[in-house]
Each structure stands twice: as structure tokens, then as C-alpha cells.
C-alpha positions in Angstrom: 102.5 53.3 107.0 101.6 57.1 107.3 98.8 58.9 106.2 99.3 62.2 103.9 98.7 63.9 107.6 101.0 62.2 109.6 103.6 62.7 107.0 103.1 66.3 106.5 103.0 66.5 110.9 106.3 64.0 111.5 108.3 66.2 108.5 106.8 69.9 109.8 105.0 71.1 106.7 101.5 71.0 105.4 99.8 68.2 103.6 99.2 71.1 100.5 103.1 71.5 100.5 103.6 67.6 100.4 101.1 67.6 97.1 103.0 70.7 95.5 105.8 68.5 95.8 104.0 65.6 94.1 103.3 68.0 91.6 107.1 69.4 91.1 108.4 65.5 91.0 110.1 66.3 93.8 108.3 63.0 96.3 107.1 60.2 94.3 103.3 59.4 94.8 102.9 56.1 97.1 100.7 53.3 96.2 97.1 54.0 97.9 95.3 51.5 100.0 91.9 49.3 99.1 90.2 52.6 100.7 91.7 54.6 98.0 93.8 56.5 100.7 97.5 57.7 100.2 99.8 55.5 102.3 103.6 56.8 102.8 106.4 54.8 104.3 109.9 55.7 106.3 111.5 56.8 102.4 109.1 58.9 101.9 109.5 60.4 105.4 112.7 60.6 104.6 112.6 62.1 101.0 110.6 64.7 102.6 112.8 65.6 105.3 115.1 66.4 102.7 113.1 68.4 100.1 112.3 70.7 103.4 115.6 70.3 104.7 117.2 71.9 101.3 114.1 74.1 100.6 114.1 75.7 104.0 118.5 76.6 103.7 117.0 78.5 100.4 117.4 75.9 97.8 115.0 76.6 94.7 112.4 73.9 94.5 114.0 73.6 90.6 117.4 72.4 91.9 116.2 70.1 94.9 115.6 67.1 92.9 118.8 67.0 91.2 120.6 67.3 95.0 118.1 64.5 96.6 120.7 61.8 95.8 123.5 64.0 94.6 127.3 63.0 96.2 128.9 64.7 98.8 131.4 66.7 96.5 128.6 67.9 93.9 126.1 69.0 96.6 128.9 71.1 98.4 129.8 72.9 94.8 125.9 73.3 94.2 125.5 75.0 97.6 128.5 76.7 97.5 126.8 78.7 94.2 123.2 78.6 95.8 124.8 80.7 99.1 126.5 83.1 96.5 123.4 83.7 94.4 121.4 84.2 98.2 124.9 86.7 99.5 123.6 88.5 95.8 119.9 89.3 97.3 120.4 89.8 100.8 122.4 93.0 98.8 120.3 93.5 96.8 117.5 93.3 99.9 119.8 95.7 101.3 120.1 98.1 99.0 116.5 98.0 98.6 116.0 99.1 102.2 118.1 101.7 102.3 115.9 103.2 99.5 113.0 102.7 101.7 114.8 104.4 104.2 115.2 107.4 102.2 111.8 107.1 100.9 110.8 107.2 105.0 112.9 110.3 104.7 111.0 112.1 101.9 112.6 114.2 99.5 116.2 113.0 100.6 115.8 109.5 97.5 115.5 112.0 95.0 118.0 115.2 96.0 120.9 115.8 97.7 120.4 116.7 101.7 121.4 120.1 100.4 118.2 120.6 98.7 116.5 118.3 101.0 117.3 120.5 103.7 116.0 123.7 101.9 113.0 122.8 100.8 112.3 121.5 105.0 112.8 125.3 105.7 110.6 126.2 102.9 108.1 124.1 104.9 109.3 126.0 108.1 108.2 128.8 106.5 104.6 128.1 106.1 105.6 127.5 102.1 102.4 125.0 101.0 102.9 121.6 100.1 102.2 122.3 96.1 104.9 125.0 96.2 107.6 123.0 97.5 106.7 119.9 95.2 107.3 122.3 92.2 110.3 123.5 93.2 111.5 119.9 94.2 110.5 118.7 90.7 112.8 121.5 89.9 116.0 120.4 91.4 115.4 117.0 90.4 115.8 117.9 87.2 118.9 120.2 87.7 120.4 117.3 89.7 120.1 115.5 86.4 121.7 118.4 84.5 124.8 120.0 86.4 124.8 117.7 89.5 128.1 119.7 90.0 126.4 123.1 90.5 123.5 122.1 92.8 125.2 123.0 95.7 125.6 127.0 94.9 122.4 127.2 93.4 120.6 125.5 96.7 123.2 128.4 98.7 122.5 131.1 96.3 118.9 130.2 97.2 119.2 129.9 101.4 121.0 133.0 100.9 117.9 134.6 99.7 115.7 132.9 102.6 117.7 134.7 104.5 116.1 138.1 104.1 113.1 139.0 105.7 111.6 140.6 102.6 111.8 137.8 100.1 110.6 135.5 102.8 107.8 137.8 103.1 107.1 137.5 99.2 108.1 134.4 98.8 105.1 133.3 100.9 102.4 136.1 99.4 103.5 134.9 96.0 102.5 131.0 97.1 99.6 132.6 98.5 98.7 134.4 95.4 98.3 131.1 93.3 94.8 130.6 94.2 93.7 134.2 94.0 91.6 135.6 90.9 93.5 137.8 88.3 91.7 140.5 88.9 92.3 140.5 92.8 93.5 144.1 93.7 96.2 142.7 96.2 97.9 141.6 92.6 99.1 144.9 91.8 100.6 146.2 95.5 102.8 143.0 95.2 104.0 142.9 91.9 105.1 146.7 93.1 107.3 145.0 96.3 108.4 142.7 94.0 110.0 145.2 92.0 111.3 147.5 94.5 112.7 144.5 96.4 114.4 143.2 93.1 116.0 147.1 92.2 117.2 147.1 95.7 119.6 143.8 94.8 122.7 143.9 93.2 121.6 141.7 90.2 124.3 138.6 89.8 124.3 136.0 87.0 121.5 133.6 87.7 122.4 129.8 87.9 122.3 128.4 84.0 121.5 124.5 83.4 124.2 123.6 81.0 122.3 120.8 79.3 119.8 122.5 76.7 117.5 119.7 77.1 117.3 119.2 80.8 116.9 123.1 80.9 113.8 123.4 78.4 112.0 120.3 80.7 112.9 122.7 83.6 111.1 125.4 82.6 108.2 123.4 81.3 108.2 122.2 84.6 107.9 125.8 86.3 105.7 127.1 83.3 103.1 123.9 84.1 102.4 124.6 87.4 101.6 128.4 87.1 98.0 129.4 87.6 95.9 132.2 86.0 96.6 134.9 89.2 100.6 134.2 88.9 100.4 134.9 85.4 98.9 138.2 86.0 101.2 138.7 88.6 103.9 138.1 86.2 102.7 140.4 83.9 102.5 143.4 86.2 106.0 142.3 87.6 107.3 143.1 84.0 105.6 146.1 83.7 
């Protein structure tokens, strides 16, 4: 005769598993001694081996019961399904991690590497943390809307990195956000901004096709202005 101790050591779990499986039905409580104490014999050694045995391969606690006793031919079917239903989370497990991966990665869950790639040499540039977020918030939202025509909007944009100019504004403009609207730096760089832009050949900018998606989009931009970039965009248009 065992204690609830020596049963929980000779079967390898814990005497708080062996009373969760009293509590499941899963091992029938034992008769208890003139001291009041549990006594368990070689079945429910036994019994136990098994509910570990079957819990431990992935078994749900649920369906161990109904395969203590079952025949040879119904426990093979029932573990057949059991091993499909685990094959279904180790992908989903799977497919979970490689989100994490990308999450690991940054910006690369929510964009393509195209974009993901841009806005890293938007970060190369110096561009702060709040300026690349609002543009990524951008392009999330045009993935949603012409995932098609992401690819020559994020070249039509490297394009423009490309010149030293509109790298040059592009950072003063970030810059500019926290400035006061009366700042008399405003005014020399709406100036640049307009030369530069004359000295383009102007070409159709990139349209979001979805009316809906494109109204969010420019919520989006409009939400994240501040007081000196709406100055600034008011001396830009003259």
C-alpha cells in the first residue's frame, strides 16, 4: 500500500497532479486507512502510469478516461485523430513563429521588404522615428488598397532619395515638426521647396484606387501634421 507520495514519486508526477486527476475522474479515490490517510495499491499505480503515459504523448485530459480501458483497435483510431489534431498546431505553432520572426524584424509583418527596405534608409538618413512611423502607417494602408502598385510607388519614392536636395529637405521638413509657426527658418524652406519642386519635371503622382482606403490615407498624413508643418504648408502654396 502507497501513500499519495509514493504514488506521485513511483509514477513521476506530483501528488497535486494525482488530486487533479481525482478531481477529472480520471483515478478513482482509494479507501483511506484508520488514520484517515489515502492508501493506493499496484491498480492505481498502474492507472496512473497510464493517465501520464497518455497525457504526456498529448492526449487531452477530456479523452484519457475514455482510452484507460479502450481496445487495441479504438485506441489506435483515437490516436491516429489526436496526432492529426497536434500535426494541426505544431502549424499553426509554426506559422505563429514565423510572424514573430518578422515581428523581430520590424516593419517587414506589416509591408513588403520593398517598403521595409526604404523606410531602413529613411532611418539611414537621420529621418526620426515619428517620421518614418507615419509614413509606414502610410503604406500599410496603400498595401491594403492597390497592393499591385506598391512597388513603383516605393521606386518612384527611392528615386527621389536619390537626390541630394530632397534628402536635404526631406530631413529639414522632419525637423521643422517641432518648430514654432512663427520660426523665421519656415519661410527660407518653403522657398527651397518650391524651387526644388519647379526644377522637376512634374509626373502623375501615385493614385490609391480604392476611395475609401485613400480618404483613411490622407487622414492618416493630415493626423500627424503639427502647427509649424501647417505653416510650412501654407507658405509652400503661396
Amino acid at each position: 500500500m502507497l501513500t499519495i507520495g509514493q504514488l506521485a514519486d513511483y509514477a513521476g508526477v506530483t501528488t497535486k497532479a494525482v488530486r487533479h486527476y481525482h478531481e477529472r475522474g480520471l483515478l478513482a479515490e482509494p479507501d483511506r486507512d484508520s488514520s484517515g490517510y489515502r492508501r493506493y495499491d499496484a491498480q492505481h499505480a498502474l492507472t496512473l502510469v497510464k493517465i501520464r503515459t497518455l497525457a504526456g504523448a498529448g492526449v487531452p485530459l477530456a479523452r484519457v478516461k475514455d482510452l484507460l480501458d479502450a481496445d487495441p483497435d479504438r485506441l489506435a483510431a483515437a490516436i491516429a485523430e489526436i496526432d492529426h489534431d497536434l500535426q494541426d498546431r505544431v502549424e499553426q505553432l509554426r506559422r505563429a513563429r514565423a510572424q514573430l520572426a518578422q515581428l523581430r524584424g520590424g516593419d517587414r509583418l506589416f509591408v513588403s521588404s520593398e517598403v521595409a527596405d526604404y523606410l531602413d534608409e529613411l532611418r539611414g538618413l537621420g529621418v526620426s522615428e515619428r517620421q518614418v512611423s507615419l509614413e509606414r502607417d502610410g503604406w500599410i494602408l496603400m498595401h491594403a488598397a492597390s497592393p499591385e502598385a506598391v512597388a513603383r510607388w516605393v521606386a518612384e519614392k527611392r528615386e527621389l532619395l536619390a537626390d541630394p536636395e530632397f534628402r536635404a529637405l526631406y530631413r529639414e521638413h522632419d525637423v521643422a515638426y517641432d518648430w514654432s509657426p512663427d520660426d523665421p527658418r519656415l519661410s527660407p524652406l518653403a522657398e527651397r521647396t518650391r524651387a526644388w519642386a519647379a526644377s522637376r519635371r512634374t509626373s502623375e503622382a501615385p493614385r490609391v484606387d480604392h476611395p475609401k482606403i485613400a480618404r483613411l490615407t490622407a487622414r492618416t498624413q493630415a493626423g500627424a501634421s503639427s502647427p509649424a508643418w501647417d505653416r510650412l504648408a501654407q507658405l509652400i502654396r503661396g
